[in-house]
Each structure stands twice: as structure tokens, then as C-alpha cells.
N, C-alpha and C positions, 0 to 999 in steps of 0.2 A: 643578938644575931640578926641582924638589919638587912645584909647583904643579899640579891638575886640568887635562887640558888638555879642552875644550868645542870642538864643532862644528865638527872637521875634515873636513867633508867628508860627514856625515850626510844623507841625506833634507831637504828644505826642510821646514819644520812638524813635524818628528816628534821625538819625546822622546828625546833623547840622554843619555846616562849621562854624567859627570862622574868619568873615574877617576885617578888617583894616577900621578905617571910620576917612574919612579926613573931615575937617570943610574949605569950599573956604573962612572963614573967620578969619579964623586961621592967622595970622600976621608973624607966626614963620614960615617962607617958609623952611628951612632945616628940619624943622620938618615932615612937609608936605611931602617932596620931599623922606623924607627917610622911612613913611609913603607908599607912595603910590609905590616904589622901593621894598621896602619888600614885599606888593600885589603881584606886578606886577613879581616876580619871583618867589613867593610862587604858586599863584593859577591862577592869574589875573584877580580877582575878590577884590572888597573894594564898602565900601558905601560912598558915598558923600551927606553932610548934609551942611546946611546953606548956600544952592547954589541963594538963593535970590526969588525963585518961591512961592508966597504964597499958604498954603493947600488951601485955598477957593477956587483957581484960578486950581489949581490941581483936585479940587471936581468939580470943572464945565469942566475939558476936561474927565474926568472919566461918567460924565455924558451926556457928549454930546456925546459922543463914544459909550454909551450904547443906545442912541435913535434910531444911525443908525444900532446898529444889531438888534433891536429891529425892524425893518422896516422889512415887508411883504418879500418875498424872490425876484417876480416879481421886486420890487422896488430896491435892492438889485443887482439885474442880471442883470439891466439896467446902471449899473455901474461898468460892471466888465472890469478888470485891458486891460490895453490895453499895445502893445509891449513896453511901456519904462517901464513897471511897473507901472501903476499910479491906482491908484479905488480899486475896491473889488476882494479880494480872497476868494472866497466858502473853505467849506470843502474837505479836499486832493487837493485841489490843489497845494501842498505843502508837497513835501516829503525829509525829512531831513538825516534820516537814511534807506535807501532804502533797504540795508542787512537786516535788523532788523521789518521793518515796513510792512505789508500787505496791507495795503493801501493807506496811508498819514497820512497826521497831523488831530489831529481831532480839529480841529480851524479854523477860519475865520479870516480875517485880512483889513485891509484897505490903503494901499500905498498912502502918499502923499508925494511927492518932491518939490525943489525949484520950484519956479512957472517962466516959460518961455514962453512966448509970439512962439504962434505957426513961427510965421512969421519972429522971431530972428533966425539969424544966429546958435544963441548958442544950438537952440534947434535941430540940426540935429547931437547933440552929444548924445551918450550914456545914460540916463536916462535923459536926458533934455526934457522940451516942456512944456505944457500946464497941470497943474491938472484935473480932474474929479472931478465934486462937485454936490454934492445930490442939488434939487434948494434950493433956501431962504424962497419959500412956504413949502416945503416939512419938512425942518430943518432949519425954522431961527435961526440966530445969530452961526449956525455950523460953516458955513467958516470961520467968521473973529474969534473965536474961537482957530480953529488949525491954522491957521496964525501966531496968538500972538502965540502960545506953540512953534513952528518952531521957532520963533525969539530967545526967551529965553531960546529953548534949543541948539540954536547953540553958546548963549553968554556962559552957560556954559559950554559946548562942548569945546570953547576955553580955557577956565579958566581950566579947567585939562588938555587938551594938552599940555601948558605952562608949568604943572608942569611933564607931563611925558617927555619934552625936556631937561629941567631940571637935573630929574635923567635917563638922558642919556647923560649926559654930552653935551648939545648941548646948542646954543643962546635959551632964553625963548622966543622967539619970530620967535624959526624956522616954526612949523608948520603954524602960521598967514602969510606966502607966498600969493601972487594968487596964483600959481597954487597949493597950498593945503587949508587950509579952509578959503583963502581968497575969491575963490569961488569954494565948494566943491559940491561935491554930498551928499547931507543931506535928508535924508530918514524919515519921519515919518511913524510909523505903528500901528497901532490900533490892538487891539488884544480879542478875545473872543474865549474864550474855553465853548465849553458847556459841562452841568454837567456830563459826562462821565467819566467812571471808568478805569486809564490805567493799562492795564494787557499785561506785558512784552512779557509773552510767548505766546499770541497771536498776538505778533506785536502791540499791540495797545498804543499808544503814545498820549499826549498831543501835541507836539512836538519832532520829533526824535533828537536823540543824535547828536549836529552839533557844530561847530564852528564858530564866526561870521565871514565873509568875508572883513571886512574893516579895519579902524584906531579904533574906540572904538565904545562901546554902552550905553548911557544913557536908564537905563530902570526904569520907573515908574511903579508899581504894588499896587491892590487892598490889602485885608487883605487875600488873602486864598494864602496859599501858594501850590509851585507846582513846581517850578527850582529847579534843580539840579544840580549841577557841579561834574565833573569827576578829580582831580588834577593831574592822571596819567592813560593816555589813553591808555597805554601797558601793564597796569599790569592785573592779570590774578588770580580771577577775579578784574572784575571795582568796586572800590569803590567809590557809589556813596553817597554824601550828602549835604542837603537842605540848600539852602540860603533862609533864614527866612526874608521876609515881613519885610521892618520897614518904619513906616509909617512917613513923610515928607523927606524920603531920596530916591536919587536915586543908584539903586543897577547898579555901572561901569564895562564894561569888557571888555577888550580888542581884536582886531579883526586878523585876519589872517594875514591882511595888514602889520600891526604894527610890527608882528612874525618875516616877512619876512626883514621888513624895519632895525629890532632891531640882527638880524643872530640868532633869535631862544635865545636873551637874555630874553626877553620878553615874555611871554606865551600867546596861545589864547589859552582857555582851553575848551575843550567840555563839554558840558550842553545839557538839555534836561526840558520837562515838563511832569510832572506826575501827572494827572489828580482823584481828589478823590469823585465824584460824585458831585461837588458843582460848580456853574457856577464861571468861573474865568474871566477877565480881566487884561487885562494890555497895557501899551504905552511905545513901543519903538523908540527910536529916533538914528537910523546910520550915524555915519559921516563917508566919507569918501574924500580923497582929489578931488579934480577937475581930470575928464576925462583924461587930457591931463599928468597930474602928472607922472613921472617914476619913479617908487618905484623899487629903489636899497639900495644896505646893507649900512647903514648910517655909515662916515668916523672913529665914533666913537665904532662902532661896530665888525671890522675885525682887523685883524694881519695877519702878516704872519704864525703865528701858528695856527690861525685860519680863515681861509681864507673865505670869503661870500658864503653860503648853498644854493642861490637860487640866478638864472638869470636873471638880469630888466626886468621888464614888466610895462606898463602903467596901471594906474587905470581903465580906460573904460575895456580894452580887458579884464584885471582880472576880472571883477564884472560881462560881460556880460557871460565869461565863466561859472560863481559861479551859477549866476541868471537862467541857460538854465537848468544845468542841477539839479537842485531841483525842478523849478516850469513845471506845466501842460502847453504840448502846449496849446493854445489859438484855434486850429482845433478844439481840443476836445469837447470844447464848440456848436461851431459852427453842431458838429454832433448831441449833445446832447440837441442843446436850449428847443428841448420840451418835457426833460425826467426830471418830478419830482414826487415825492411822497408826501403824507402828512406830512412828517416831512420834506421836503423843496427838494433843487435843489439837482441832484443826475450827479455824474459825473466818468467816468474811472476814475482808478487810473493813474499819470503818468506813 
């Protein structure tokens, strides 16, 4: 199944993107590879179907995702994200397009990462250490829940890195290294927008207009739709249009990491959410490689004619850079622990 798939579920009247959908059970890998190549320099964006996850099993992380924003706010704030990232992000906590946004994002989200034993060595790196987990009285069967979804989205997290190595001319088996998603920083986030209407010219946003920061994103989405992607972030104006909802596939996209790692063959393309009064969900899953990784312009990407656009830098240092300056210090909380209203916790903008 090769073919663009169009207007699943988009907005009536509105400009919908037309992207590429790979099947990981597609047998014809040059198919694939020149599939997901054509994406990856058109928008860098495509859908990935037949990735082995069953819907039931998708309908239970969809649903247990919804329990915990469904939890009291108190209950909620008692799990809020601590410095690796790990727990709960309130509303605005989270600001993507800061030019453009008056406040933040108007979402909630939930960080879960590899799980690292406080007392491991490994966890006095860059987003390692310990989860934050609602209890098993509070949310049974939650944890082992997003456990399994971690596991099975990092197996396909592989199974398309394989093939973006691929068509980049590299070994299918480069980015499976340790120090890249042999043990990577792999992000789970939970995602709730509430029913709120985004109205541009007030700043107000689902999610501002951003670019991911890593190697790629698996993202799972309910039926309303609400992404957007931009395929030419300089043009004037932005033309933006909808990737449409399809339901048992996850919508792929590629991350800044990748940009930098491929000299800008590769696109991270800017997106955003646009919220149209109707409560949204979704689950996103970041891969990125191991802390310690140094993301330079890969052998197969430079010439002398064109020679590498950006400087090595390690994976930790990039992400901790990316992560500071979009999310709310963690002070702020601490000024505000006892400022809420009836529609919940109330916080500065960053």
C-alpha cells in the first residue's frame, strides 16, 4: 500500500496534505525505501501502517491516557514533571512558538522515559533516572500499560530507522549502534488538548508552530484532527495544511536531529495544532539516540561542493538546549503551588 492517502477525516474545505504511507510489511524494501525518500524530501512527513500494534491495544493506551487527564488537578500536580522531564505538564507549560503565542500551548501532556533505576550510573545522564507513575490504586493496570506501548514503539521506531538508513545510502543496521537506539532516549508523551478554539491572531494555539528536536516521531492520534504542517517555512505567507487522522496508522516525522545528521537532505518540517472546540488526544513517542551519541553530518551526506551546514554536537547537550528553552522553569510552580481556579491549575506563562 504505496499510494498518498487524502482526506481522512480532515476539516471540510480545508487544505489537506497528500502523504506517502509505507506498509513495515511490505516485502519490497526498494519500494519502501524510495517511498519513505520521496517523504522525507518532500515534507517529512508519511504514514506507517502494518506496524504490528494491534487497534484494541491502541484503544487501551488511548484510554488509559484519558483516565489520567481525567484525574482531579490536585492529583495531577502531584506529578508534575521534574528536571529530566519525566510526569505532568499543565497548561502553558509549554511554549513552542513564543513570537506568535501569548501564552503557551493550550495542552497538557505527560513525559515518560526509559525507566532508570535512581541509583544506576546511567541515570545521572541527560533525561535518564526514574519514571513518575500515578499509583496502581489510583490507575491500575496504567504502568504496565505504557510499558508495553514503550516497548512496541521503540521496535517500530527501529523498523523505520532501518529504512531511513537505507535511503541514505548507509548500512540498514547504522542507527541500531548503542550509542544510538541501541540505548536511546525514547520519550513517551501523552497528549490532551482541551476543547478550545485556536484563533491565530490572538496567539492562541493548540500547539505552536515547532519542529521536533530529535531523529523521528511516531505519533498516534484520536479521530479529530488538528496538525498541521508547514512544507516551506520561508515562504510568505505560510501555507499551512492538515494531516488528516487515519485511523490504525501512525502519522512519522522526522526531527531536527536527523536535518542536521542528513546536511539539511532531510527535512524536519514545522507543524503545529489547531484546535476546533472539540477535546483532542494523542500519543507521541521521540526517539532520540543515546546522550552520549555525536550527531555529525553523516559520510554519505557531504562533498566538497557541499560541505556539512552544522557543527557536531552530542545528543544530551542538543535536547537539554531544545527542552530549557520551550518548557516553564519548574521555580514557577513552586511560586504558584497555591494558585488555582475552578477551571484548574493556573501558572505564568514561560
Amino acid at each position: 500500500m504505496g499510494r498518498p492517502v487524502l482526506e481522512a477525516g480532515a476539516p471540510s474545505g480545508s487544505k489537506t496534505a497528500a502523504l506517502n504511507c509505507i506498509s513495515l510489511a511490505d516485502q519490497d524494501i526498494k519500494k519502501s525505501v524510495s517511498l519513505l525518500k520521496q517523504a522525507c524530501l518532500d515534507s517529512g512527513f508519511f504514514y506507517v501502517i502494518d506496524h504490528g500494534i494491534s487497534q484494541e491495544f491502541m484503544d487501551e493506551v488511548f484510554a488509559q491516557s484519558k483516565k489520567f487527564f481525567d484525574l482531579p488537578m490536585d492529583e495531577k500536580m502531584k506529578l508534575l514533571h521534574n528536571e529530566k522531564y519525566r510526569g505532568y505538564t499543565p497548561i502553558f507549560d509549554e511554549t513552542l512558538d513564543p513570537d506568535n503565542q501569548v501564552k503557551g500551548d493550550y495542552k497538557e501532556g505527560y513525559y515518560i522515559g526509559v525507566e532508570v533505576p535512581e541509583d544506576d550510573p546511567q541515570a545521572e545522564k541527560p533525561f535518564c533516572g526514574p519514571n513518575l507513575w500515578p499509583s496502581g490504586d489510583l490507575l491500575p493496570g496504567w504502568r504496565e500499560t505504557m510499558e508495553q506501548y514503550q516497548r512496541e514503539a521503540l521496535r517500530v521506531s527501529k523498523a523505520v530507522a532501518r529504512i531511513i538508513a537505507l535511503a541514505l545510502d548507509l548500512d540498514a543496521d547504522f542507527f541500531d549502534k548503542r550509542e544510538m537506539l541501541g540505548e536511546p532516549i525514547a520519550t513517551l508523551r501523552l497528549l490532551y488538548y482541551e476543547g478550545n478554539i485556536s484563533t491565530p491572531a490572538k496567539g492562541i494555539y493548540g500547539a505552536g508552530a515547532h519542529s521536533d528536536y530529535g531523529l523521528l516521531t511516531l505519533l498516534a492520534t484520536d479521530d479529530v484532527a488538528g496538525l498541521q504542517i508547514c512544507k516551506d517555512k520561508d515562504a510568505q505567507p505560510q501555507i499551512w495544511e492538515f494531516v488528516a487522522p487515519l485511523r490504525g496508522a501512525f502519522i512519522v516525522n522526522l526531527g531536527d536531529m536527523l536535518e542536521r545528521w542528513s546536511n539539511c537532505i532531510f527535512r524536519s518540517t514545522l507543524h503545529r495544532v489547531m484546535l476546533n472546540g472539540q477535546d483532542r488526544y494523542s500519543v507521541a513517542y521521540f526517539v532520540e539516540p543515546n546522550p552520549e551519541c555525536l550527531v555529525e553530518c553523516l559520510p554519505s551526506c557531504h562533498s566538497e561542493a557541499n560541505p556539512p551546514k552544522f557543527p557536531p554536537v552530542t545528543c544530551g547537550a542538543y535536547m537539554v538546549k531544545r527542552y530549557k528553552e520551550t518548557h516553564a522553569d519548574l521555580s514557577t510552580y513552586k511560586e504558584h503551588e497555591t494558585s488555582k481556579q475552578t477551571d484548574g491549575f493556573v501558572c505564568n506563562s514561560p
